[in-house]
C-alpha positions in Angstrom: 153.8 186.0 37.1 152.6 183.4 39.7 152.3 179.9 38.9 151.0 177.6 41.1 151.0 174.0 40.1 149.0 171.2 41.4 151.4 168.4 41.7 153.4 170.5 44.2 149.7 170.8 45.9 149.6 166.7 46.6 153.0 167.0 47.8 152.0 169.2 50.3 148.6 167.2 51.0 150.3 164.3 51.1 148.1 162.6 48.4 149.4 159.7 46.1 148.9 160.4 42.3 147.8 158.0 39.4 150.8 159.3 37.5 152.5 155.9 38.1 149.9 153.9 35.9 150.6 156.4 32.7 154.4 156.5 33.5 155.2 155.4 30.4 152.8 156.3 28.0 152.8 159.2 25.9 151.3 162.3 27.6 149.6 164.4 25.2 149.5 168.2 25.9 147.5 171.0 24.5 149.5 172.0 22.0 149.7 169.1 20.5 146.5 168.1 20.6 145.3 171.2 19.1 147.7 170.4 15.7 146.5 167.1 15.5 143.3 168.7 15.1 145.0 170.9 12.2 145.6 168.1 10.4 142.8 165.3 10.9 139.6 167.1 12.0 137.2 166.3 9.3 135.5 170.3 9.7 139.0 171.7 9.0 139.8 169.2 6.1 136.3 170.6 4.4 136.9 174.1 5.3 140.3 174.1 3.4 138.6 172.2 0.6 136.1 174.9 0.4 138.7 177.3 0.5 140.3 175.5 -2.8 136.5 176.4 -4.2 136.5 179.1 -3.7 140.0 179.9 -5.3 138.7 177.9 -8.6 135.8 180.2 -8.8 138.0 183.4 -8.8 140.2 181.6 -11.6 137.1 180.7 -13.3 135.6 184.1 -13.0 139.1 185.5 -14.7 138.6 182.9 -17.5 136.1 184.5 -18.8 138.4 187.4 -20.6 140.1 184.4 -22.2 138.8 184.2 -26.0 136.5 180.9 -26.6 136.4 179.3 -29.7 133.6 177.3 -30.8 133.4 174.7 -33.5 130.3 174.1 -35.0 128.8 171.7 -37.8 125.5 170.7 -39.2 124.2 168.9 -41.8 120.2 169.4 -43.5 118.4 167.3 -45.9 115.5 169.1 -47.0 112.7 167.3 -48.0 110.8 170.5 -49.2 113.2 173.5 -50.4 112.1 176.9 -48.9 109.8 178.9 -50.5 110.3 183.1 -51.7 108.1 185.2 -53.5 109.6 187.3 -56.1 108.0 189.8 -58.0 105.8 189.1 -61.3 108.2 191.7 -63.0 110.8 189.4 -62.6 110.1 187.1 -65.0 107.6 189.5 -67.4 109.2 192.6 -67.2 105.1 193.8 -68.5 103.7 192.4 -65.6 102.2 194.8 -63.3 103.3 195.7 -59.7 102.4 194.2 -56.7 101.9 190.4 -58.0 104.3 187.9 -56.7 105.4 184.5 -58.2 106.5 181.7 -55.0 109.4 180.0 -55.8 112.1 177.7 -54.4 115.5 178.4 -54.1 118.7 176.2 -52.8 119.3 172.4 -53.3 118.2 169.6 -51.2 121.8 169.1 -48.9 123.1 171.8 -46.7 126.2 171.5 -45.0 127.6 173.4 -42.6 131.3 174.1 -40.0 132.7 176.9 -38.9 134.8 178.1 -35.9 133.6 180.9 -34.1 136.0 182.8 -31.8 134.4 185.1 -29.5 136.6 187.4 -26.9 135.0 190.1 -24.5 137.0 193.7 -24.8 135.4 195.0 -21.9 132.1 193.9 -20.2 130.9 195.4 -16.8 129.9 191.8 -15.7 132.9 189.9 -15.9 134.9 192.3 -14.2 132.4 193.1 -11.5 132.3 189.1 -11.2 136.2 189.0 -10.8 136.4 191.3 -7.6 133.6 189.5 -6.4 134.8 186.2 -6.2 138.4 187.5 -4.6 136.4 189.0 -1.9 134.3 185.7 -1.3 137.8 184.1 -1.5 138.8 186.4 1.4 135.7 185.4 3.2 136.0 182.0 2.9 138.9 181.9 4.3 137.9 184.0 6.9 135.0 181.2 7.7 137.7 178.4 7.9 139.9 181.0 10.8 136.1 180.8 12.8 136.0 177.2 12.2 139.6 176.6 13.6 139.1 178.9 16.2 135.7 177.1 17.3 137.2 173.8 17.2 140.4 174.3 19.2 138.4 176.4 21.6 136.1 173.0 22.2 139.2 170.9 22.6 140.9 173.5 25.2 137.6 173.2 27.2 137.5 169.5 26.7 141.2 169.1 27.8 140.5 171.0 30.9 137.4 168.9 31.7 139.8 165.8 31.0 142.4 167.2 34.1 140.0 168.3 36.5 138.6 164.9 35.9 141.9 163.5 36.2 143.2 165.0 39.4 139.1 164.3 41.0 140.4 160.7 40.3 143.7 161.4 42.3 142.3 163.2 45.3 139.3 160.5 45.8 142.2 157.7 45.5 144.0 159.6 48.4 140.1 159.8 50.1 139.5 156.6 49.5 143.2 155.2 51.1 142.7 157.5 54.1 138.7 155.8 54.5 140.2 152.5 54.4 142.7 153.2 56.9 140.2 154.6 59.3 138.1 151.3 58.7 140.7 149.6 60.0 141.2 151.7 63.3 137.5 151.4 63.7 137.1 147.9 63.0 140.5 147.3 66.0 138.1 149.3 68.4 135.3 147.8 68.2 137.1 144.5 68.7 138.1 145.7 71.8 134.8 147.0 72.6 135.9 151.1 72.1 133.7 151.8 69.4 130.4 150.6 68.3 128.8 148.5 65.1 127.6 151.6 63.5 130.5 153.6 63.4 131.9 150.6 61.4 129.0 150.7 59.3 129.1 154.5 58.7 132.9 154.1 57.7 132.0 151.5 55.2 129.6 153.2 53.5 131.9 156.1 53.4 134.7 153.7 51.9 131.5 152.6 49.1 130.6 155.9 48.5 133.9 157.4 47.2 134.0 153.9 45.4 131.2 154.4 43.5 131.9 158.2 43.0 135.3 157.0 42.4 133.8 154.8 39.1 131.3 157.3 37.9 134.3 159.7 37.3 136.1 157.4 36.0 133.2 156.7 33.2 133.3 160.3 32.7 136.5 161.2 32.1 136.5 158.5 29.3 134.0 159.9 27.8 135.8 163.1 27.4 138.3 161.8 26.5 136.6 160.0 23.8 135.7 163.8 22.6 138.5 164.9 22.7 139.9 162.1 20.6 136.5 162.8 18.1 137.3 166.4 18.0 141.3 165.9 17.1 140.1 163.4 14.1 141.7 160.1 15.7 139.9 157.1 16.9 138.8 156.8 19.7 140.5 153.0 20.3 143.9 155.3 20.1 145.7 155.4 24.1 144.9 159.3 25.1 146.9 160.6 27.9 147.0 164.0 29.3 148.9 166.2 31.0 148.1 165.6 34.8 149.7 169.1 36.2 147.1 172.2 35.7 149.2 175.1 34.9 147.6 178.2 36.5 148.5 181.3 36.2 147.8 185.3 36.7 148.0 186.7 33.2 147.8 190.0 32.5 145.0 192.0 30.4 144.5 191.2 27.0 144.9 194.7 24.4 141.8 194.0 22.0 141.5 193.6 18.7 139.6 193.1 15.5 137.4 189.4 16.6 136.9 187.0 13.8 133.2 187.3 14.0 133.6 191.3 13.1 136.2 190.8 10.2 133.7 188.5 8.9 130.9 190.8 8.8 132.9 193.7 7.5 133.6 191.3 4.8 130.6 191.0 4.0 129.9 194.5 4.0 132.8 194.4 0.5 131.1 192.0 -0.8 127.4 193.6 -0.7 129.3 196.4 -1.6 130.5 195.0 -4.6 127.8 192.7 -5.8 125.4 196.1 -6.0 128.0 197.8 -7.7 128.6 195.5 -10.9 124.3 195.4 -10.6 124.3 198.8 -11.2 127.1 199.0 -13.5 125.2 196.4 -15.6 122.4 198.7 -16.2 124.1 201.9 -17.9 127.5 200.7 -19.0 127.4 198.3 -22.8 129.6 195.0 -23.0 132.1 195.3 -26.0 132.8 191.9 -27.5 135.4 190.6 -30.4 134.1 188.4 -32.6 134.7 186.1 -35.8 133.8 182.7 -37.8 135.7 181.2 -39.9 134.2 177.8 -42.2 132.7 176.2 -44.6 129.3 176.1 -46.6 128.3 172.6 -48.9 125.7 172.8 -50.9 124.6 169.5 -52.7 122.4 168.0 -55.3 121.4 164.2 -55.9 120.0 164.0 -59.3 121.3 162.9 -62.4 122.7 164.1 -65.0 123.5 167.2 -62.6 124.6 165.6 -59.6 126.9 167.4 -57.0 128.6 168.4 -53.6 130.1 171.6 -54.0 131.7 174.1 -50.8 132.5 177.4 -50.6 134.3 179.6 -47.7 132.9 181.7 -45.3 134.3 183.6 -42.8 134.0 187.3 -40.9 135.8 189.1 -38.1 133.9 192.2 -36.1 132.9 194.0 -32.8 130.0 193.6 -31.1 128.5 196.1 -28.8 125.2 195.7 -26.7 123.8 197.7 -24.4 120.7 197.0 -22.0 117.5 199.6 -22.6 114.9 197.8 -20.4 115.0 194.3 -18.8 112.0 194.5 -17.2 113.1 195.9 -14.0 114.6 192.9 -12.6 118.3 194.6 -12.0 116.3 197.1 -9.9 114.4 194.3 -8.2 117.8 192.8 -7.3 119.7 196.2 -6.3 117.3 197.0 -3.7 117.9 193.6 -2.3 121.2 194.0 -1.8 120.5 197.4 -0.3 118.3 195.4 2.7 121.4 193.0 2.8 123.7 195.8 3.7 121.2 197.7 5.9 121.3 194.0 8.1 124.6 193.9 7.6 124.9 197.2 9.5 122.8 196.3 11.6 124.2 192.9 12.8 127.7 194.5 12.8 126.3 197.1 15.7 124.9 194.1 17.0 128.3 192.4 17.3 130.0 194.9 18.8 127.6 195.7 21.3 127.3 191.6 22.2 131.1 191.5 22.3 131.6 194.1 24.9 129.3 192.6 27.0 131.2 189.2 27.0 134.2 191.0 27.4 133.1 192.6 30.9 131.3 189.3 31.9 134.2 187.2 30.9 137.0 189.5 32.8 134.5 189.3 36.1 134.5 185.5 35.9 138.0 185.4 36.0 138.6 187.6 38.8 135.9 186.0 40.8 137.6 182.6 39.9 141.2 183.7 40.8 139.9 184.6 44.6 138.5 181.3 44.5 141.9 179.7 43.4 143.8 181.7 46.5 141.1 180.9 49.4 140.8 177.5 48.4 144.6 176.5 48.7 144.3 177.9 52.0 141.5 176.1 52.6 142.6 172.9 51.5 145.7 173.7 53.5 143.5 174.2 56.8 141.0 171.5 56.3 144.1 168.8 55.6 145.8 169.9 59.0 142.2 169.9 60.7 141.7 165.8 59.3 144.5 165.6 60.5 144.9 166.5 64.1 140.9 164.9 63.8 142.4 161.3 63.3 145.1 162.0 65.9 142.6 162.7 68.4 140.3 159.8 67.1 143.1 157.5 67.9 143.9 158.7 71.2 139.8 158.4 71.9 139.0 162.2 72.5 136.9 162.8 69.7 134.2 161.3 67.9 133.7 159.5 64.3 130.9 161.7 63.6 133.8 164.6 63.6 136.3 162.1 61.6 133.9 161.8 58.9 132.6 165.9 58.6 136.6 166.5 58.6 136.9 164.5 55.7 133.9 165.9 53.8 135.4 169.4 54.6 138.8 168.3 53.6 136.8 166.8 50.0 134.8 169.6 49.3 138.0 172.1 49.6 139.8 170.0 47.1 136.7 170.3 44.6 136.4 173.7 45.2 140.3 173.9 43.9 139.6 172.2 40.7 136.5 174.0 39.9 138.2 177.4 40.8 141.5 176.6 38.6 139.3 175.5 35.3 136.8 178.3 35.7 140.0 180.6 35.8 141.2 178.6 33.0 138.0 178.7 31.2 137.7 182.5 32.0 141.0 183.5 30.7 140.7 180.8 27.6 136.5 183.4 26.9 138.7 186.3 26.9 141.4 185.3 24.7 139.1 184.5 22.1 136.8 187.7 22.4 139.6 190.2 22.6 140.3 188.7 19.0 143.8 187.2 21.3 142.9 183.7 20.5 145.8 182.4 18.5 147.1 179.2 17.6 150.7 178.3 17.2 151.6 177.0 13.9 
């Protein structure tokens, strides 16, 4: 496997490092950036909280088997006693039939408690309900791997930004040390009269253009590294500092496998699956419950001489079975919902798979394409440092002109871009096809 690392690069170019200034702070690397993340990023922190949801609604979806008991109690003071015709017959057994006499029945306190314990034996519902929630419990979790995934994919990008950022600083405070020196030479010539004003000038505005390019990097590598810091959960008043040396390298082909994005769907598939199931296992098959009261029954009367408060038991035990003839077709209505859902679901599964291969192809061309562009650049920056070089040799022996100082040094800065952007584009390349072969994983 070839490695090629970019510290041994500036040894070879010759070009000083701003390793010295972080010498002694903590350098973080990728790794451990990424489990900082585990821990503190506020997304993740939610995700396992929904996670805990979601495993409280399976428990509550089994707690429905467990009997409830109810305890009730009431109390009525009827102003008017109910009314209930009897027959005449009743009281004259000669009175004819059909003729009804009202009369009022009960006394004028009712009181009431009881316990009522009610357990289902089997009900299509509950059970359907039960597998339900354990498959949303495997999708949730399944939505909190995406999550993870996403995130430390966004701090692996952001902590290759953050280097190539990093060694940009390094090369253009080599650049700027070799401008400054060339000043110099130019400003001893034209003291003695062997070069002219404007080649002074041109070398000073080369010296404040890499100074100004020099702070605008600056400003933007703090600010990813302020992202960083945002997307790891810390503050962003906490000293950040990352590994300086790109490690590049040639890896092999990834074998793919089952992508996040595809387990979810087929997930959902289960659970469509599933819900339509217990729907239509709700229409044909009855619920079969347990249940019993036990209590108490006061009747009372407030009038003298025959004043009273008098209770009597009351209590039954049974089985109650109900079955649904017609609800209006609204479990219909719903089933052929769910039977769109899963047609989509299909659909975007197809969908998924067909986008995926795709990015597979596109990714594995980027990083081909980027890994020539990592092997002709070092020989480029190899040819354009020896060119600057002989350039400045020949400068100072007067048998060339600045005009060819200066495009020798824009060659020899261009080539070291070109570098960078090759290595984090292979990076970034071979980062894409982890995570679409479903070869994105995170050490724990």
């Amino acid at each position: 496997m070839k490695l090629v690392n970019i510290h041994i690069l500036y040894l070879i170019l010759l070009l000083s490092t701003i390793g010295a200034q972080s010498a002694h702070a903590q350098l973080w690397t990728i790794q451990q950036c990424i489990d900082t993340a585990k821990v503190h990023n506020k997304k993740l922190q939610m995700g396992r909280n929904n996670i805990t949801i979601s495993e409280q609604k399976e428990k509550e979806a089994k707690a429905n088997l467990i009997p409830k008991i109810t305890a009730n109690a009431d109390y009525k003071y009827f102003t008017n006693l109910p009314y209930q015709l009897m027959p005449l017959s009743t009281f004259n057994p000669i009175a004819p039939e059909g003729q009804f006499k009202e009369a009022q029945f009960g006394v004028p306190h009712n009181i009431n408690a009881n316990l009522q314990l009610s357990m289902p034996l089997y009900n299509p519902q509950i059970y359907g309900a039960i597998q339900t929630t354990k498959i949303a419990s495997e999708l949730t979790e399944l939505q909190y791997l995406k999550t993870e995934e996403q995130i430390f994919f966004e701090i692996s990008n952001m902590y290759y930004n953050a280097q190539i950022l990093h060694n940009q600083l390094a090369f253009i405070d080599s650049n700027v040390a070799n401008a400054e020196r060339l000043l110099k030479n130019i400003q001893l010539l034209n003291e003695q009269l062997l070069a002219k004003g404007t080649d002074v000038s041109k070398v000073k505005l080369q010296v404040s253009q890499l100074t100004t390019q020099k702070e605008n990097i600056s400003s933007k590598y703090e600010q990813v590294l302020n992202a960083l810091k945002f997307a790891m959960g810390i503050s962003i008043k906490q000293n950040l500092q990352i590994e300086a040396n790109i490690q590049y390298q040639n890896t092999n082909e990834y074998t793919t496998s089952s992508i996040l994005d595809i387990r979810i769907i087929k997930t959902q598939n289960r659970l469509l699956l599933r819900e339509l199931s217990t729907l239509n296992k709700s229409r044909f098959i009855p619920s079969l419950n347990l249940i019993g009261m036990y209590g108490t029954t006061g009747f009372g009367y407030d009038k003298q001489p025959n004043d009273f408060l008098k209770f009597y038991p009351i209590g039954f035990a049974g089985i109650q079975l109900s079955y649904p003839l017609f609800n209006g077709t609204v479990m219909q209505r719903k089933m052929n919902q769910k039977k769109i859902e899963l047609q989509n679901n299909e659909l975007q599964n197809g969908l998924f798979s067909e986008q995926n291969n795709m990015q597979v192809q596109n990714a594995k061309m980027q990083r081909e394409v980027a890994k020539k562009s990592v092997e002709t650049s070092i020989e480029q920056i190899k040819l354009a440092q020896t060119i600057y070089e002989q350039i400045i040799l020949q400068q100072k022996q007067g048998t060339t002109s600045l005009t060819d100082v200066l495009l020798a040094d824009n060659a020899l800065r261009e080539a070291q871009q070109t570098y960078l952007s090759a290595v984090i584009d292979y990076l970034k390349g071979d980062l894409e096809l982890k995570k679409l072969t479903g070869n994105f994983t995170i050490k724990n």
